[in-house]
DSSP file (Angstrom, degrees, kcal/mol; ACC not computed):
  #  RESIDUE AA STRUCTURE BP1 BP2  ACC     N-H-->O    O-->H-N    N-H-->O    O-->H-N    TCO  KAPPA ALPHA  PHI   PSI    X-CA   Y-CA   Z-CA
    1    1 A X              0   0    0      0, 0.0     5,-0.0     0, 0.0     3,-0.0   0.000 360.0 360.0 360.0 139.1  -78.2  -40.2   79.6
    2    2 A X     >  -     0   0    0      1,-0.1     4,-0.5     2,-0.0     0, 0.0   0.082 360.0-123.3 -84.2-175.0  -81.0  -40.4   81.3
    3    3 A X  H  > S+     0   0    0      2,-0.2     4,-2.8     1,-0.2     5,-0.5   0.713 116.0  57.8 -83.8 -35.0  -85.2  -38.8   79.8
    4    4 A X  H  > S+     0   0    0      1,-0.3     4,-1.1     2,-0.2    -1,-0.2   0.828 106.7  35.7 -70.1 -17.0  -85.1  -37.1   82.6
    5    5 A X  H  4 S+     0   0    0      1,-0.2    -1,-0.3     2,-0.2     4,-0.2   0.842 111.9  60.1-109.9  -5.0  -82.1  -35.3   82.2
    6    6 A X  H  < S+     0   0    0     -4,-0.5    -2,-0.2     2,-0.2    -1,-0.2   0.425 109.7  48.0 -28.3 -38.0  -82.6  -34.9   78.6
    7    7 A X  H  < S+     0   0    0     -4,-2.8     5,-0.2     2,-0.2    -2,-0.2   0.715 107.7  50.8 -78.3 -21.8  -85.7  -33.1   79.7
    8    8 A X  S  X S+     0   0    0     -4,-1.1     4,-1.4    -5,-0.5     3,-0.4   0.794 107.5  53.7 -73.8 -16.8  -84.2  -31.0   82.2
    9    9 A X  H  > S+     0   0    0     -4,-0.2     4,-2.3     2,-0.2     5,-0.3   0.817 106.8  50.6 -91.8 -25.7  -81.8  -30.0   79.7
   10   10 A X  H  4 S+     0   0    0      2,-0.2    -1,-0.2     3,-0.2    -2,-0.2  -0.026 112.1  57.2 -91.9  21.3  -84.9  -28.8   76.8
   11   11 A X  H  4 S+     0   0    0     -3,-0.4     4,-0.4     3,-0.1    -2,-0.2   0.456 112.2  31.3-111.3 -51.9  -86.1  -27.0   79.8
   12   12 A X  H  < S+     0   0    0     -4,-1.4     4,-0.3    -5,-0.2    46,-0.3   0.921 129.3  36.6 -91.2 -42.5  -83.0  -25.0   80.5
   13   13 A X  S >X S+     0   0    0     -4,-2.3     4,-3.7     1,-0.2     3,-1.2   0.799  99.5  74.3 -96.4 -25.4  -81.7  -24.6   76.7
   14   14 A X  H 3> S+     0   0    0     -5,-0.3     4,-1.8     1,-0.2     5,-0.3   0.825  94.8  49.2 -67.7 -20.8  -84.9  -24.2   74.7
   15   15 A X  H 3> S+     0   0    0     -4,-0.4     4,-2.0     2,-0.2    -1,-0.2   0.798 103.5  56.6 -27.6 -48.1  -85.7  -21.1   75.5
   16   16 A X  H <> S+     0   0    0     -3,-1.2     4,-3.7    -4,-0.3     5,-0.2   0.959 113.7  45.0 -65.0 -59.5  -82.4  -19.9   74.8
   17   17 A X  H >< S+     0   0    0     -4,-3.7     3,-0.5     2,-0.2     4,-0.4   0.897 109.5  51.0 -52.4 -43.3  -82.9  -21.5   71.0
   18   18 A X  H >X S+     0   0    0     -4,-1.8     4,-2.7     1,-0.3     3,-1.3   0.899 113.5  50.5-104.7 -46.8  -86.3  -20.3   70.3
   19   19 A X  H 3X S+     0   0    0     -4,-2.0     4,-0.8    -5,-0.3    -1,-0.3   0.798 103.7  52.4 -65.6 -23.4  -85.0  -16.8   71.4
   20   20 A X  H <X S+     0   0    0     -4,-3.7     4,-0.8    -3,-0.5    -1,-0.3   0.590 112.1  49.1 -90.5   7.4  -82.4  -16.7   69.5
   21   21 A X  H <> S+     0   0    0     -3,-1.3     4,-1.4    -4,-0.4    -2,-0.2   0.682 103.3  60.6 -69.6 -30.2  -84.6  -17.6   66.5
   22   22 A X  H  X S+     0   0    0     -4,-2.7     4,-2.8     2,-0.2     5,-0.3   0.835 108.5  40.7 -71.4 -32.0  -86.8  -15.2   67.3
   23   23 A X  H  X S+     0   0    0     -4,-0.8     4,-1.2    -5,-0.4    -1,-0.2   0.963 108.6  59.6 -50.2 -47.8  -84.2  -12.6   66.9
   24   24 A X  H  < S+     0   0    0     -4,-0.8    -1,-0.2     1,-0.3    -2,-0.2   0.867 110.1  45.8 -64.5 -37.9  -82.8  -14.1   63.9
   25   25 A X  H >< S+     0   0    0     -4,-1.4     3,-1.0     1,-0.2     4,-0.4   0.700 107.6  54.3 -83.8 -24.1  -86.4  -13.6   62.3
   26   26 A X  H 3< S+     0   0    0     -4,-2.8    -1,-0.2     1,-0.2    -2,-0.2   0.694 106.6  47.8 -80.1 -11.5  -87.0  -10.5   63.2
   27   27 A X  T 3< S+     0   0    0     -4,-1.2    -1,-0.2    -5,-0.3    -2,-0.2   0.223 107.8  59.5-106.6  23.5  -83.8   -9.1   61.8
   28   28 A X  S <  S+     0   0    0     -3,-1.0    -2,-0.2    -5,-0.1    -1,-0.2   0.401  89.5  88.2-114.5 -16.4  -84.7  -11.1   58.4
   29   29 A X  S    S-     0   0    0     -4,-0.4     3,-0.1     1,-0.1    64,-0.0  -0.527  78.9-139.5 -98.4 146.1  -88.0   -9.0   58.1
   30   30 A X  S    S+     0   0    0      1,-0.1     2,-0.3    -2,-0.1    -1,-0.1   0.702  89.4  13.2 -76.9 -16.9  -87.6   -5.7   56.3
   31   31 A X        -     0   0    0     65,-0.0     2,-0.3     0, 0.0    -1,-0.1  -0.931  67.6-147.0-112.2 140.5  -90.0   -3.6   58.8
   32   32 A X    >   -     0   0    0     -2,-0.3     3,-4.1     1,-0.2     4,-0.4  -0.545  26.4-148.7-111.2  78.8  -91.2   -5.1   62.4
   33   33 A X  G >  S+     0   0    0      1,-0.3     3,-0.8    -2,-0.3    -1,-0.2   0.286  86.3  41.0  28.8 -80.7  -94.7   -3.3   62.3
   34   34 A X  G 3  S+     0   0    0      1,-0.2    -1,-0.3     2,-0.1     3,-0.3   0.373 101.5  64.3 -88.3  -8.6  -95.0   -2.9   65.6
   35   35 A X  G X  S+     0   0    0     -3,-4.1     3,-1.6     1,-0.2    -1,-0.2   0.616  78.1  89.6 -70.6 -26.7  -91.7   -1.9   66.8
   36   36 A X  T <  S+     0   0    0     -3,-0.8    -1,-0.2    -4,-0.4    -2,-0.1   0.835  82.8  57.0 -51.5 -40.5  -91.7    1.3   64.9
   37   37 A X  T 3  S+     0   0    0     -3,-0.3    -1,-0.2    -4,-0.1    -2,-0.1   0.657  93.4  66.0 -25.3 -48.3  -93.2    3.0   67.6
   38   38 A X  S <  S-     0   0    0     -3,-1.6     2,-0.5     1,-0.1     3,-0.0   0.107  99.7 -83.2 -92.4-179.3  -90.8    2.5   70.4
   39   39 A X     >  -     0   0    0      1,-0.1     4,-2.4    -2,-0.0     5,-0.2  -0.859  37.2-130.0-105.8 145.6  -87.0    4.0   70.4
   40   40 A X  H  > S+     0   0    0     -2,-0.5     4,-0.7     1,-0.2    -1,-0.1   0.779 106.0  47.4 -61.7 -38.9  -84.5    1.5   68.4
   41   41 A X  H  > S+     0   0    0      2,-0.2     4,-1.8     1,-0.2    -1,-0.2   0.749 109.4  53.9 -89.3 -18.4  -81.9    1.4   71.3
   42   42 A X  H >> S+     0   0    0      2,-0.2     3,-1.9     1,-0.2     4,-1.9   0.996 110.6  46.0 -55.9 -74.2  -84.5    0.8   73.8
   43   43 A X  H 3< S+     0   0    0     -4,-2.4    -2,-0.2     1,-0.3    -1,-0.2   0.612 111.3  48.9 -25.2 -33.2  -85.8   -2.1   72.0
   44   44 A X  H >X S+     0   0    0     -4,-0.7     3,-0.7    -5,-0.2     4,-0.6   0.807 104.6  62.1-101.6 -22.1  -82.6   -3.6   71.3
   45   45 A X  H <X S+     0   0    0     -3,-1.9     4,-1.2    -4,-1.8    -2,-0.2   0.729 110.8  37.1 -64.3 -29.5  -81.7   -3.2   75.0
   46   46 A X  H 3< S+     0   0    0     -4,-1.9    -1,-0.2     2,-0.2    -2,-0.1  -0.111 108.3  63.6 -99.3  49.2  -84.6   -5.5   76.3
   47   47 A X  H <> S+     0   0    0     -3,-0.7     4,-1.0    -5,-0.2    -2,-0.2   0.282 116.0  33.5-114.0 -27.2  -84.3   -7.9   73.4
   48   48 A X  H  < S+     0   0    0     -4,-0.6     4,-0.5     2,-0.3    -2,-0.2   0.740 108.9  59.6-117.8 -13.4  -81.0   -8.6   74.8
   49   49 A X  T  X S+     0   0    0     -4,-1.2     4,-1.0     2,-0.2    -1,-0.1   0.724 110.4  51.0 -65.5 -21.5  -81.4   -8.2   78.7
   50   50 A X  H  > S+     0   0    0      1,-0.2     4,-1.5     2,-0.1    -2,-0.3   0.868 114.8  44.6 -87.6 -22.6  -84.0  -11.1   78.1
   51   51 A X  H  X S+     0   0    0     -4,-1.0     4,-1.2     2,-0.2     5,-0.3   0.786 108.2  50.1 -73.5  -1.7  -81.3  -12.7   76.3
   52   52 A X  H >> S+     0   0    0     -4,-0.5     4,-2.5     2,-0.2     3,-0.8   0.915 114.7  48.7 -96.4 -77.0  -78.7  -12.0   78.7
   53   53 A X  H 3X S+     0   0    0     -4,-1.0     4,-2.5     1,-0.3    -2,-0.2   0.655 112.0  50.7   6.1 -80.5  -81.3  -13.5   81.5
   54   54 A X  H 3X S+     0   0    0     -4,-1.5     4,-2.1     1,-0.2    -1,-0.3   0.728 109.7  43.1 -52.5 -47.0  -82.1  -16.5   79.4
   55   55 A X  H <X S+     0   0    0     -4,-1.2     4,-1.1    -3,-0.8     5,-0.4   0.598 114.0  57.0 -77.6 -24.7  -78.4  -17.8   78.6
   56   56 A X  H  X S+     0   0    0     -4,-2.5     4,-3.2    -5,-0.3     5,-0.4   0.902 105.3  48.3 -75.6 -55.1  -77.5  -17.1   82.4
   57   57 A X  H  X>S+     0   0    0     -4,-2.5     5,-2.8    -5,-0.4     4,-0.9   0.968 116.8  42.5 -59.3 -53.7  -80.1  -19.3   83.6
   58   58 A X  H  <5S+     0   0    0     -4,-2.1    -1,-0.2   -46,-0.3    -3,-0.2   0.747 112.6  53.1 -44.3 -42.0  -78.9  -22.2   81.0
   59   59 A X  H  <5S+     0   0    0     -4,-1.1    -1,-0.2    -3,-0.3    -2,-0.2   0.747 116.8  38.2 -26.3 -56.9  -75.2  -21.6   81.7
   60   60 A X  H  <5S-     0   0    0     -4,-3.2    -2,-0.2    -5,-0.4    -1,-0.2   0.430 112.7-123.8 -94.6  10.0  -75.9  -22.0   85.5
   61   61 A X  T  <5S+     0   0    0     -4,-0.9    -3,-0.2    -5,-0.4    -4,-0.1   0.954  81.5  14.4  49.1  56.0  -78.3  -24.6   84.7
   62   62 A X  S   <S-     0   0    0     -5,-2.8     3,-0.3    -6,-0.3   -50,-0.0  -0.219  74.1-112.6 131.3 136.6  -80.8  -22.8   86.5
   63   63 A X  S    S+     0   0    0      1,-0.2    -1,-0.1    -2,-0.1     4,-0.1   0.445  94.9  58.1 -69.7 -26.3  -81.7  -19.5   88.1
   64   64 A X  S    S+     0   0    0      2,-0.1     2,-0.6     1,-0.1    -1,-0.2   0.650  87.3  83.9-115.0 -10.3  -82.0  -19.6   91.7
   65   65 A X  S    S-     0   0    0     -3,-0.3    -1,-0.1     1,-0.2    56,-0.1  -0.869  92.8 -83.5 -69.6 119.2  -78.2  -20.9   92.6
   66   66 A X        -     0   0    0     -2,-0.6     2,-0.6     1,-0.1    -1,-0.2   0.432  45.0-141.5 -31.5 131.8  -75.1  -18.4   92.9
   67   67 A X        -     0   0    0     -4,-0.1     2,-0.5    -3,-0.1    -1,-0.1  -0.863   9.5-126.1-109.6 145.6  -73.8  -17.9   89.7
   68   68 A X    >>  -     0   0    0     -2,-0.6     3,-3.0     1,-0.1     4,-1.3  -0.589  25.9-118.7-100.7 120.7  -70.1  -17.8   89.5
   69   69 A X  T 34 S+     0   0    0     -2,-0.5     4,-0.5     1,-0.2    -1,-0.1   0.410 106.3  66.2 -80.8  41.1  -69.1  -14.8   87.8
   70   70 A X  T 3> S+     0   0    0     -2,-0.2     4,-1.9     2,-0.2    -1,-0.2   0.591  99.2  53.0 -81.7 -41.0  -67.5  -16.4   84.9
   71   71 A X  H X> S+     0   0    0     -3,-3.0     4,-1.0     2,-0.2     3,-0.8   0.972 107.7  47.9 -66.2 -54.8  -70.7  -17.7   83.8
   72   72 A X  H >X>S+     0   0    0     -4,-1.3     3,-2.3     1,-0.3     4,-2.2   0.981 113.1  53.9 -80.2 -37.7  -72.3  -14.3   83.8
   73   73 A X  H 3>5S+     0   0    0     -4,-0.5     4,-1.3     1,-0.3    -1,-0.3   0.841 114.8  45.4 -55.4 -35.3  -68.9  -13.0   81.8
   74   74 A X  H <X5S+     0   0    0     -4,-1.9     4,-1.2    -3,-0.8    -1,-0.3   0.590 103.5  52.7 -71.7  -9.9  -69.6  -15.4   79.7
   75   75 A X  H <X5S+     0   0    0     -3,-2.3     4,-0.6    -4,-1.0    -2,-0.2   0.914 113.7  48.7 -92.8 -50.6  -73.2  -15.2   79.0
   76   76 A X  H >X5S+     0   0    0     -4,-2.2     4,-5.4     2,-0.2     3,-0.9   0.923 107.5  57.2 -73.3 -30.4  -72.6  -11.4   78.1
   77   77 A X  H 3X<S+     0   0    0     -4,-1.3     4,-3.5    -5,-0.5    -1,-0.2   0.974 112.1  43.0 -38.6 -48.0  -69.7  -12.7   75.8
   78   78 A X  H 3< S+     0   0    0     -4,-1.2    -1,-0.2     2,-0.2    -2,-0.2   0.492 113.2  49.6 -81.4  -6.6  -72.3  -14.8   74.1
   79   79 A X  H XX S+     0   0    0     -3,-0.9     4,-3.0    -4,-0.6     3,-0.7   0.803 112.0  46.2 -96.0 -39.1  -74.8  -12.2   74.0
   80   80 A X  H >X S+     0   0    0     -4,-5.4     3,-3.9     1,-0.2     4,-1.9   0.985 112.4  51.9 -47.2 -55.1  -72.2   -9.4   72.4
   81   81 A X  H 3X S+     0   0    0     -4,-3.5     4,-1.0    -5,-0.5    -1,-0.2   0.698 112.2  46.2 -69.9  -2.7  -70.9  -12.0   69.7
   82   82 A X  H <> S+     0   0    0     -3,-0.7     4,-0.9     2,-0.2    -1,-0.3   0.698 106.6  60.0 -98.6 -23.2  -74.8  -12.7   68.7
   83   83 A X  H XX S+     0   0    0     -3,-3.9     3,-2.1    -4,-3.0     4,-1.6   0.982 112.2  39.2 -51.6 -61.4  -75.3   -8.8   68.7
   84   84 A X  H 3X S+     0   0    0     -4,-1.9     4,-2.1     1,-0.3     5,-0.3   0.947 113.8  50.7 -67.5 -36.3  -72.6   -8.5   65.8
   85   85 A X  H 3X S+     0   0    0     -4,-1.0     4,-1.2    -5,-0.3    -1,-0.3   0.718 107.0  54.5 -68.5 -20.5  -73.6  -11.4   64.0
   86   86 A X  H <X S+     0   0    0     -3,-2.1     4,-2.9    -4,-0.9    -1,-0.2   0.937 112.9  47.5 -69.1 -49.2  -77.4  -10.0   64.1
   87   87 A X  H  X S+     0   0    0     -4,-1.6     4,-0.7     1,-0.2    -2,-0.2   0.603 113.6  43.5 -83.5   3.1  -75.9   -6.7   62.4
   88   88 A X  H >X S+     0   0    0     -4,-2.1     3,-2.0    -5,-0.4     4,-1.0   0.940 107.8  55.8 -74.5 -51.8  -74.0   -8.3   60.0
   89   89 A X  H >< S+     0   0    0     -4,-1.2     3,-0.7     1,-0.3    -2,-0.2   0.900 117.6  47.6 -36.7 -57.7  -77.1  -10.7   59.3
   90   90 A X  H >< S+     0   0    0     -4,-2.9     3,-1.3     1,-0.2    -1,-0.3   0.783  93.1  62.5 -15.8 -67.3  -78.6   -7.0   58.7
   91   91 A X  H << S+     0   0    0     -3,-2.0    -1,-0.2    -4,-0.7    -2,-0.2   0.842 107.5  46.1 -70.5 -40.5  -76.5   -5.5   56.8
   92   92 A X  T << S+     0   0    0     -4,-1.0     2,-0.4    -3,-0.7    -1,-0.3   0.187  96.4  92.7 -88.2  20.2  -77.5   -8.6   53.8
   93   93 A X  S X  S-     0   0    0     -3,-1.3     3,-2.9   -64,-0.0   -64,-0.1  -0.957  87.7-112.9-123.0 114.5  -81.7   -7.9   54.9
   94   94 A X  T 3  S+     0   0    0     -2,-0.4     2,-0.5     1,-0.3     3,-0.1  -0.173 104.8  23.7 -18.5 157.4  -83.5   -4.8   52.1
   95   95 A X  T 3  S+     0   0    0      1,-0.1    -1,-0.3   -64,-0.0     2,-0.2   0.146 113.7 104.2 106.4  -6.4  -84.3   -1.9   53.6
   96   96 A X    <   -     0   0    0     -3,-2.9     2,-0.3    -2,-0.5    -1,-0.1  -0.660  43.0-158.9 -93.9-176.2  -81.6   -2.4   56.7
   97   97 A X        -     0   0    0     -2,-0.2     2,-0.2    -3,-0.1    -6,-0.1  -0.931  18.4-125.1-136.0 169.3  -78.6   -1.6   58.1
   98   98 A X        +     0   0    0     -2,-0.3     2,-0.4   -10,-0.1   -10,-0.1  -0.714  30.4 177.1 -92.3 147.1  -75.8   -2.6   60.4
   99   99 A X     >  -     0   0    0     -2,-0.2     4,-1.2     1,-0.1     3,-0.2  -0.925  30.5-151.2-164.6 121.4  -74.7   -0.2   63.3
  100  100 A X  T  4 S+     0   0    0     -2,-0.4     5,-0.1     2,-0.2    -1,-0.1   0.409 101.1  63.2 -55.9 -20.0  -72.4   -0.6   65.7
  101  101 A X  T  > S+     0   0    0      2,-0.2     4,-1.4     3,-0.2     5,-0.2   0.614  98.0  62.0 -83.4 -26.8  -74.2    1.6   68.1
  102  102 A X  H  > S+     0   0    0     -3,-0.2     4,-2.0     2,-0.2     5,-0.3   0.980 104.6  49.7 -40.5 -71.0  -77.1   -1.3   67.7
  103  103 A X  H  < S+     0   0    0     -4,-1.2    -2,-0.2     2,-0.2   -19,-0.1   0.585 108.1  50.7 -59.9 -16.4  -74.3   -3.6   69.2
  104  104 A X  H  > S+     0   0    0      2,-0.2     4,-1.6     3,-0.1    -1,-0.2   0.768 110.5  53.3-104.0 -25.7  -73.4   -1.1   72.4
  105  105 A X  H  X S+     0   0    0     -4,-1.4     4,-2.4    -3,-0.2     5,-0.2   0.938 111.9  39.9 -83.4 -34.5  -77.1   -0.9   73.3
  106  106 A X  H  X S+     0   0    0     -4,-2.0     4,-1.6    -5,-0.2     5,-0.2   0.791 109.0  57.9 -74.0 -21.3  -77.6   -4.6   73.4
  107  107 A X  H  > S+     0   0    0     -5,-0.3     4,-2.8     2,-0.2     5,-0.2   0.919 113.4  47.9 -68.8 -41.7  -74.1   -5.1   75.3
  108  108 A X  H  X S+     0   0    0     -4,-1.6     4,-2.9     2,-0.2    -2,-0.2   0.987 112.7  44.3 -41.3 -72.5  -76.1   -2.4   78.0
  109  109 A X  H  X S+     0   0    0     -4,-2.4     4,-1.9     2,-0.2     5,-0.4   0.924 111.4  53.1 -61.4 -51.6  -79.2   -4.3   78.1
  110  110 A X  H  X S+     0   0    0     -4,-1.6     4,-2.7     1,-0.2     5,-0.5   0.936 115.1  44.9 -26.4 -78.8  -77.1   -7.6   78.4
  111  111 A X  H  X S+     0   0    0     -4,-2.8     4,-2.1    -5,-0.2    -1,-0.2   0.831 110.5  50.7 -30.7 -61.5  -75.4   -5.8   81.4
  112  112 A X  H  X S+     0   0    0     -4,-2.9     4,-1.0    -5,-0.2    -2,-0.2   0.980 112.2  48.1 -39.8 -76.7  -78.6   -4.6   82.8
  113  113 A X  H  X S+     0   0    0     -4,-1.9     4,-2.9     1,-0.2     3,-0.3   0.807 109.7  52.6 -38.4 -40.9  -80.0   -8.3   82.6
  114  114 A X  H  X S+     0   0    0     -4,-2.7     4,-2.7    -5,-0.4     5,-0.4   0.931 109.2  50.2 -61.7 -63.5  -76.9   -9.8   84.3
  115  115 A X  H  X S+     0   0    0     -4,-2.1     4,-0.7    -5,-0.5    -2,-0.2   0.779 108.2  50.2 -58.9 -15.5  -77.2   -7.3   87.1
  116  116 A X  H  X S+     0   0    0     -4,-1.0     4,-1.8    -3,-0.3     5,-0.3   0.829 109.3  51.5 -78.5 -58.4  -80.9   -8.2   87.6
  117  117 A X  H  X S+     0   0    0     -4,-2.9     4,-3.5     1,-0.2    -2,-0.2   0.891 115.8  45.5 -61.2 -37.8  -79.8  -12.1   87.6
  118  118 A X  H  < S+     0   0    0     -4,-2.7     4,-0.4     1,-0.2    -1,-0.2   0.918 113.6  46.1 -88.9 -37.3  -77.1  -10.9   90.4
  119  119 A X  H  X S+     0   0    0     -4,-0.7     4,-2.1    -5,-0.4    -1,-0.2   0.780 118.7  45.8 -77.3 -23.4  -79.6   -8.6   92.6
  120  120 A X  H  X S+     0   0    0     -4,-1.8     4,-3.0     2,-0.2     5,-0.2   0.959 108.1  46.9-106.4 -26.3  -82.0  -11.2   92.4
  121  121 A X  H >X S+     0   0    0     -4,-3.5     4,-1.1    -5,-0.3     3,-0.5   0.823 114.2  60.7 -43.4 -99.5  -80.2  -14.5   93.2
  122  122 A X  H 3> S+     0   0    0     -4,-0.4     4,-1.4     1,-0.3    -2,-0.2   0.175 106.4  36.6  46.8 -93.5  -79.1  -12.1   95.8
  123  123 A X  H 3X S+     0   0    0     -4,-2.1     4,-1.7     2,-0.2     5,-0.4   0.990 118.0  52.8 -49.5 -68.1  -82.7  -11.3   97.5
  124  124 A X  H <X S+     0   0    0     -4,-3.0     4,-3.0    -3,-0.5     5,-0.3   0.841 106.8  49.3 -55.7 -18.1  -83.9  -15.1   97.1
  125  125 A X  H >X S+     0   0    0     -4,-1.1     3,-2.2    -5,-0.2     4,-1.2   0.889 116.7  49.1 -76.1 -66.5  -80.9  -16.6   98.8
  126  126 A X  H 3X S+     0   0    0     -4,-1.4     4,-2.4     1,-0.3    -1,-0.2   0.781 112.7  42.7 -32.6 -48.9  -81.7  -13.8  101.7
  127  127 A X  H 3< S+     0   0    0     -4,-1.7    -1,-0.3     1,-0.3    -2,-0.2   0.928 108.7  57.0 -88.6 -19.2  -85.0  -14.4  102.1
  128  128 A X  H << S+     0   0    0     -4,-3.0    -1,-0.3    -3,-2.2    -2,-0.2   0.997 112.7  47.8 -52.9 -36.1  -84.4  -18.4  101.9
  129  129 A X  H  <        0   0    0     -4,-1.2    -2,-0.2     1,-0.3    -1,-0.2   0.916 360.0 360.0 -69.2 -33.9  -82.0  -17.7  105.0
  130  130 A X     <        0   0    0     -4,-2.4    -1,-0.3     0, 0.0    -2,-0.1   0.549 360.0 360.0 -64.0 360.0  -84.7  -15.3  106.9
């Protein structure tokens, strides 16, 4: 394998890691400070439409070429099974809990994000063609 494709490949998948780390650490803290504000389900529906985003683009090894909608069915597959595995991860963190209604608002925001990747491949291929 080549550096170059070695890079191209830590270009499409680190993102994906470092966001799911970031997740993982924020659902190890017992408060997130700044989160309190906002509404829970909101929150947990764009924490997982960017995830949904991110693991599409890595999957299709890139953003801007038709994605086959097996990849996106898969990308939300991989986004549910890291929802439940966040509220189990939860359930063992003080001063949390696990909720299954946690896990249907990030399967939304997944959905949402997926549908964003489709509407916007979508546009770009249109306007390449104009």
């Amino acid at each position: 394998m080549s550096v170059r494709t070695l890079l191209h490949r830590a270009w499409i998948w680190a993102p994906v890691a470092g966001y799911l780390g970031l997740i993982y650490y924020l659902s190890s803290r017992e408060q997130v400070g700044w989160a309190a504000p906002y509404p829970d389900k909101l929150l947990h529906a764009v924490e997982y439409m960017a995830l949904a985003l991110l693991l599409a683009r890595a999957l299709n090894n890139g953003i801007l070429k038709p994605m086959p909608a097996r990849r996106l069915l898969l990308a939300w597959v991989l986004c549910a099974a890291y929802a439940m595995s966040d509220e189990i991860h939860q359930s063992f963190v003080p001063n949390r809990s696990s909720d299954w209604r946690d896990v249907a608002a990030d399967a939304v925001g997944a959905t949402a994000g997926l549908a964003a990747v489709v509407v916007a491949g979508r546009l770009l291929r249109r306007r390449e063609v104009a």
